[in-house]
C-alpha positions, 0 to 999 in steps of 0.5 A, a space after each residue: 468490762 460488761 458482765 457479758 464480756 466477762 461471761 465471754 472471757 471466763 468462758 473463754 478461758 475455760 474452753 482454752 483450758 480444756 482444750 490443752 489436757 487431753 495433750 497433758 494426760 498423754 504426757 503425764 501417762 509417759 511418765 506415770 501409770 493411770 492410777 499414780 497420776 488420778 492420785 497426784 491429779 486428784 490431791 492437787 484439785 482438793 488443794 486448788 478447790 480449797 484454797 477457792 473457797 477459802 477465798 470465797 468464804 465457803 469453808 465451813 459449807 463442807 462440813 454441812 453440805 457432807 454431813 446433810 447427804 454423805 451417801 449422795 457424796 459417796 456415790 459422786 466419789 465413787 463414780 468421779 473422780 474414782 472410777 471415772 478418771 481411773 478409766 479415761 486416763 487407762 483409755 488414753 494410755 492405750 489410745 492415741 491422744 485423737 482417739 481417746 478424746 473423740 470418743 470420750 466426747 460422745 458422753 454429751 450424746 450418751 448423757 440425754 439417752 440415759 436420763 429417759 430411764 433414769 430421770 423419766 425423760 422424754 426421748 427426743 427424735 433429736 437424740 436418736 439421730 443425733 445418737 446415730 450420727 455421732 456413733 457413726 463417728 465413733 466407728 469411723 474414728 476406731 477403724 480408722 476409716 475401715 468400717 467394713 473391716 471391724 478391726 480396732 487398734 485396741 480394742 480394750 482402748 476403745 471399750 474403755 473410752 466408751 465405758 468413761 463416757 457412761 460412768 461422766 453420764 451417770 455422774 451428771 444424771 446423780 448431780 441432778 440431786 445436788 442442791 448444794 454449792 457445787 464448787 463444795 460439792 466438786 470439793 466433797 467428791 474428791 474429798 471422797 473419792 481420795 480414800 478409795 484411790 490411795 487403797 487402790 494405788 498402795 495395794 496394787 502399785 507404789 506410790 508416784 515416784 519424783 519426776 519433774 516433767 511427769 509430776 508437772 503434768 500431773 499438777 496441770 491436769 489437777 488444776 486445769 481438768 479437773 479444779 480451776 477450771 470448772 470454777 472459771 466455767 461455773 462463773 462464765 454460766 452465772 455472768 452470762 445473759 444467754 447460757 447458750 451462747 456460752 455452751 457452744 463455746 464447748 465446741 470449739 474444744 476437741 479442735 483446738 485439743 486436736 491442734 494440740 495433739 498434733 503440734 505438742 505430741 507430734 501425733 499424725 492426726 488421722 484423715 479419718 480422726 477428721 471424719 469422725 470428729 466432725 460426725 460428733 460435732 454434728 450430731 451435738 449441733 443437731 441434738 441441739 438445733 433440732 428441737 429448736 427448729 420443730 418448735 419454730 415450725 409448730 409455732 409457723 403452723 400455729 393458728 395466729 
């Protein structure tokens, strides 16, 4: 197989992946509270990342990597997966599984305006309209089309989906820093951020009681959201001749997790869930396309 088919197959794997956990989430959430399945999620990607680099022969990076910046790994176990996957996986508790993921997928959006205060970026035109479109999107899809009635099914539900937007934002603008190997620095993160769930969950809850069904859930979500996954996107990027050609693949996500919800968890998708999704859909294709399409026309004025 050429290396640019495999980029493809390992891309492709990864989006087909991603695309059946939000179904996951809901369905371990019916059986456990948030805190109990970020415990069970996050033990089984440490197991699945370890046993990666072992294969690998990257073990003894993890000792080095942490002992170089332990305060940077602290901040990337804080934020992820302590506080970011504690409110996501509230979020959709509290939401429909079409609503939660719509709304936490506007961190592609939010991501770019946050790094012009953070990193000294430039704020594009591109942004702030692409910004615009996909909020649009947002409101759409949390009135449930009403958008003169500023009426939410939860409003908690929707704040919480916004807010894990920014915490995945603001875990992507600190791993800018990281010059390691990231599958270990994905490890070290868990590693990390595992103390802090355990105290949370022992001091506010019990531990996750045996269910079969919920503690399979909860090990899908661990190896597929959160571990291997990650590892196969990872290799798709580094096989790959054109990155972009395999990020647009990311597209294909949030409607192939739609069709899940729907058939899976029998959820009646909402005509306005359709609208919604397809402003945020669009607002990621002009984030991109934009720019692309003002360097082609300075480049057709350009003097020759």
């Amino acid at each position: 197989m050429k290396k640019s088919h495999q980029a493809y197959a390992f891309g492709i794997g990864a989006i087909l992946l991603w695309s059946t956990v939000a179904t996951a989430f809901k369905l371990a959430l019916s059986h456990y509270t948030p805190l109990q399945l970020v415990f069970i999620a996050v033990i089984t990607s440490i197991v699945a990342l370890g046993v990666i680099l072992a294969m690998q022969s990257k073990l003894s990076l993890v000792r080095k990597q942490f002992a170089n910046r332990p305060l940077f790994y602290l901040q990337t176990g804080l934020l992820s997966p302590f506080l970011y996957y504690l409110v996501l996986f509230k979020a959709y508790d509290l939401l429909p599984a079409q609503q939660a993921l719509s709304l936490n997928y506007t961190w592609a959006i939010l991501l770019p305006l946050l790094s012009v205060p953070l990193l000294g970026q430039k704020l594009r035109k591109s942004d702030v309209v692409a910004a615009v479109v996909a909020y649009l999107g947002v409101f759409t899809i949390a009135t449930k089309g009403n958008l003169t009635g500023f009426q939410f099914e939860s409003t908690a539900g929707v704040l919480l989906a916004l807010t894990s937007t920014l915490l995945w934002s603001l875990y992507w603008i600190v791993n800018t820093k990281d010059k390691g190997d990231p599958v270990v620095s994905l490890l070290l993160s868990f590693l990390v951020g595992l103390p802090f769930i355990t105290i949370a969950l022992l001091t506010t809850q019990t531990l996750p009681a045996w269910d079969l069904e919920g503690m399979f859930a909860g090990v899908y979500v661990g190896l597929f959201e959160m571990g291997v996954t990650f590892v196969l996107w990872l290799v798709a990027l580094k096989k790959t001749e054109r990155t972009a050609s395999i990020t647009t693949l990311v597209f294909i996500t949030p409607v192939l997790s739609i069709g899940f919800i729907a058939w899976i968890l029998q959820e009646n998708i909402e005509e306005s869930t359709y609208i919604g999704l397809a402003l945020i859909l669009s607002a990621l294709a002009l984030q991109q396309l934009l720019p692309k399409l003002g360097k082609w026309r300075a480049n057709k004025r350009a003097p020759v």
